[in-house]
Residue frames relative to the residue before (quaternion, step in Angstrom):
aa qw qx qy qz dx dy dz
X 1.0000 0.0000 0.0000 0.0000 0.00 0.00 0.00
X 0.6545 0.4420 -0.3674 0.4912 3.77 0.88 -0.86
X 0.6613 0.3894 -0.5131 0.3844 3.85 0.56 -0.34
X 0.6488 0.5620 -0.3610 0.3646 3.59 0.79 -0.28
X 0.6675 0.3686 -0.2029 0.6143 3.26 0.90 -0.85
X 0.8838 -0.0186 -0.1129 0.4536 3.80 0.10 -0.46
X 0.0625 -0.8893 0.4358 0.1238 3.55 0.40 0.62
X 0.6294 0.6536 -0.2701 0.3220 2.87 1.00 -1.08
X 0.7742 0.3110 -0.0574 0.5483 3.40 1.44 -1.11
X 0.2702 0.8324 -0.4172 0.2449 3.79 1.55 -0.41
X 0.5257 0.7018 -0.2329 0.4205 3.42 1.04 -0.83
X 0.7134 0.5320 -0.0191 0.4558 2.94 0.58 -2.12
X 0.6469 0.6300 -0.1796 0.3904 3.39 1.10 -1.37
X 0.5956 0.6333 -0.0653 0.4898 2.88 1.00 -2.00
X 0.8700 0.2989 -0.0754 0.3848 3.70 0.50 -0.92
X 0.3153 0.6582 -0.2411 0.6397 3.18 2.46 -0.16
X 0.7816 0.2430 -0.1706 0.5486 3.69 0.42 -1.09
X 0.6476 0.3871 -0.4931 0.4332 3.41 0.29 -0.02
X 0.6476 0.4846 -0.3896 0.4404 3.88 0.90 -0.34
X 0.4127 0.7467 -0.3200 0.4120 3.67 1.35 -0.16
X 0.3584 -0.6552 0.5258 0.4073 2.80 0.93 -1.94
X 0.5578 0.5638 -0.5683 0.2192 3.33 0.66 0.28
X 0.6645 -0.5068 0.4823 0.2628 3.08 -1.61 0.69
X 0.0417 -0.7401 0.6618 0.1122 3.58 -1.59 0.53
X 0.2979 -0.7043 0.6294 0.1382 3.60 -1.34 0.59
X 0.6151 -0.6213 0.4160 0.2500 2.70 -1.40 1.39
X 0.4683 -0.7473 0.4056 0.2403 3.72 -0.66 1.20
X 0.6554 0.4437 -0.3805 0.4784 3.51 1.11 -0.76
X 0.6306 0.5149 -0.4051 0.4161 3.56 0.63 -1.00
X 0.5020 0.7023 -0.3074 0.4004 3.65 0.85 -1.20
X 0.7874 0.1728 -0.1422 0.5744 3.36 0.16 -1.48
X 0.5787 0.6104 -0.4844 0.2406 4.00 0.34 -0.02
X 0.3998 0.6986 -0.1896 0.5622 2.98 1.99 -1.27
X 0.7414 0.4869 -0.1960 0.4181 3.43 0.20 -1.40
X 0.5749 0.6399 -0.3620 0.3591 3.56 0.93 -1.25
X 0.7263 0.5272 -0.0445 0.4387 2.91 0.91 -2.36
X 0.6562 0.3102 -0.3398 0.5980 3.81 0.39 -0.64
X 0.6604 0.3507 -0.4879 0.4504 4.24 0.13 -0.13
X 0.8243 0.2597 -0.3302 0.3794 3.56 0.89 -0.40
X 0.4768 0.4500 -0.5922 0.4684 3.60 0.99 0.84
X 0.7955 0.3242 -0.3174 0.4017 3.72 0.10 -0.40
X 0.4894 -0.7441 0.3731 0.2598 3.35 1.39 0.06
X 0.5208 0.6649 -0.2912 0.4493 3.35 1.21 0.50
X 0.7874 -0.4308 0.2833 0.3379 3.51 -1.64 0.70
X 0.6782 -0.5302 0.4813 0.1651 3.48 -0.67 1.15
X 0.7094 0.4942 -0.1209 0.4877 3.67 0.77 -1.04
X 0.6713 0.2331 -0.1969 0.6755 3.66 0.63 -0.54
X 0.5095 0.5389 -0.4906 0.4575 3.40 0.23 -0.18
X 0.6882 0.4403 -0.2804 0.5039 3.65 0.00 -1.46
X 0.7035 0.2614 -0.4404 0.4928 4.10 0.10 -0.19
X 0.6134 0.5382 -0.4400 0.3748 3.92 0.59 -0.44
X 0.6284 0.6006 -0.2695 0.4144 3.33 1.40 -1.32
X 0.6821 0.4745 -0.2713 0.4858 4.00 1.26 -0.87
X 0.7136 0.3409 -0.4047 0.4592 3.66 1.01 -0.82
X 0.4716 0.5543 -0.5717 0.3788 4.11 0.83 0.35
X 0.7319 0.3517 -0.3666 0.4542 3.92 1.36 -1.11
X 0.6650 0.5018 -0.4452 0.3282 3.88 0.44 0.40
X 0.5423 -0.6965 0.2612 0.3905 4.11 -0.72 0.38
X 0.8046 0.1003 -0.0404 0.5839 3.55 0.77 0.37
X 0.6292 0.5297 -0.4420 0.3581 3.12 0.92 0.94
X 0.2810 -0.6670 0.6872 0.0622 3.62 -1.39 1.10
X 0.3664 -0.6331 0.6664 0.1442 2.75 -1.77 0.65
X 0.2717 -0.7100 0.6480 0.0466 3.59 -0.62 1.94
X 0.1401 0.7569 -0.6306 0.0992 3.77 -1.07 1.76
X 0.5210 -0.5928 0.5853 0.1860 3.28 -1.40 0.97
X 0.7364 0.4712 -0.2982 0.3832 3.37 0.90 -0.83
X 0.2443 -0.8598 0.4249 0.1437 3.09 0.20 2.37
X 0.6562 0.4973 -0.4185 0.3834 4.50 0.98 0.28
X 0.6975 0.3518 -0.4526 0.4300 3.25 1.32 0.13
X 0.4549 0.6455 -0.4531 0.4136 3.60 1.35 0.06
X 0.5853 0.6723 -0.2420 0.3833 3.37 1.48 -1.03
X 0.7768 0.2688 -0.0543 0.5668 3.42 0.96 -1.05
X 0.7601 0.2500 -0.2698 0.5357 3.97 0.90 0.35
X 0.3062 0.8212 -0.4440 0.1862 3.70 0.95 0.60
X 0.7400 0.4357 -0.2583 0.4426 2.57 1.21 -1.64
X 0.5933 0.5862 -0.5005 0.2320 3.85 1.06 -0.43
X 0.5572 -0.5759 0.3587 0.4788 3.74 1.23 -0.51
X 0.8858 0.2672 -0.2437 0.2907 3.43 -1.44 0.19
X 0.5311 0.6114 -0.3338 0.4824 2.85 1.52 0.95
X 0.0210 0.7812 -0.6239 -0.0115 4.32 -0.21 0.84
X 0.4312 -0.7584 0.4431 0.2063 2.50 -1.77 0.51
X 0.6141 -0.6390 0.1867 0.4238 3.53 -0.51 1.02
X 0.5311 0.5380 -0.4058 0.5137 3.63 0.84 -0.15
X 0.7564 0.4477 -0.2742 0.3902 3.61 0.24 -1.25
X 0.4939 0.4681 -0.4731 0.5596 3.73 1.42 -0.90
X 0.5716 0.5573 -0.5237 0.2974 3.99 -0.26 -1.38
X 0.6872 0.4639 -0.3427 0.4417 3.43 0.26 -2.20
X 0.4787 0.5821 -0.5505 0.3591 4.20 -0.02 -0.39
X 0.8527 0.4380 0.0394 0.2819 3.14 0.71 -1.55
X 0.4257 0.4121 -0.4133 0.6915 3.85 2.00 0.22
């Protein structure tokens, strides 16, 4: 997303957040994960790949609106639904 939106500086970015501290995931593992959860639930490749990253972090879930892939990967875990996360918050 940062080479698209800011190319010019994406670099810069990229190396800003890694001095922060943010954390990276291994890409291959990332998208292997991803493979396997798009082909057990039979679903798009794309939503998969954020569900696959919040299984490789400690407490994180992936918060989706998309109420058919919530349908078919709920029961695996780390996955809420965007209403129910909201209600946390009022």
């Amino acid at each position: 997303m940062l080479i698209r939106l800011t190319p010019d500086t994406a670099q810069d970015d990229v190396r800003l957040l890694s001095e922060a501290g943010m954390e990276w995931c291994s890409p291959g593992e990332s998208m292997a994960d991803a493979m396997r959860l798009a082909h057990q639930t039979q679903h798009h490749l794309f939503d998969t790949a954020y569900h696959a990253l919040a299984f490789q972090r400690k407490g994180a879930f992936l918060i989706t609106a998309d109420r058919r892939y919530f349908q078919k990967a709920a029961s695996l875990g780390r996955l809420l639904w965007l209403e129910d996360w909201r209600r946390v918050f009022e």
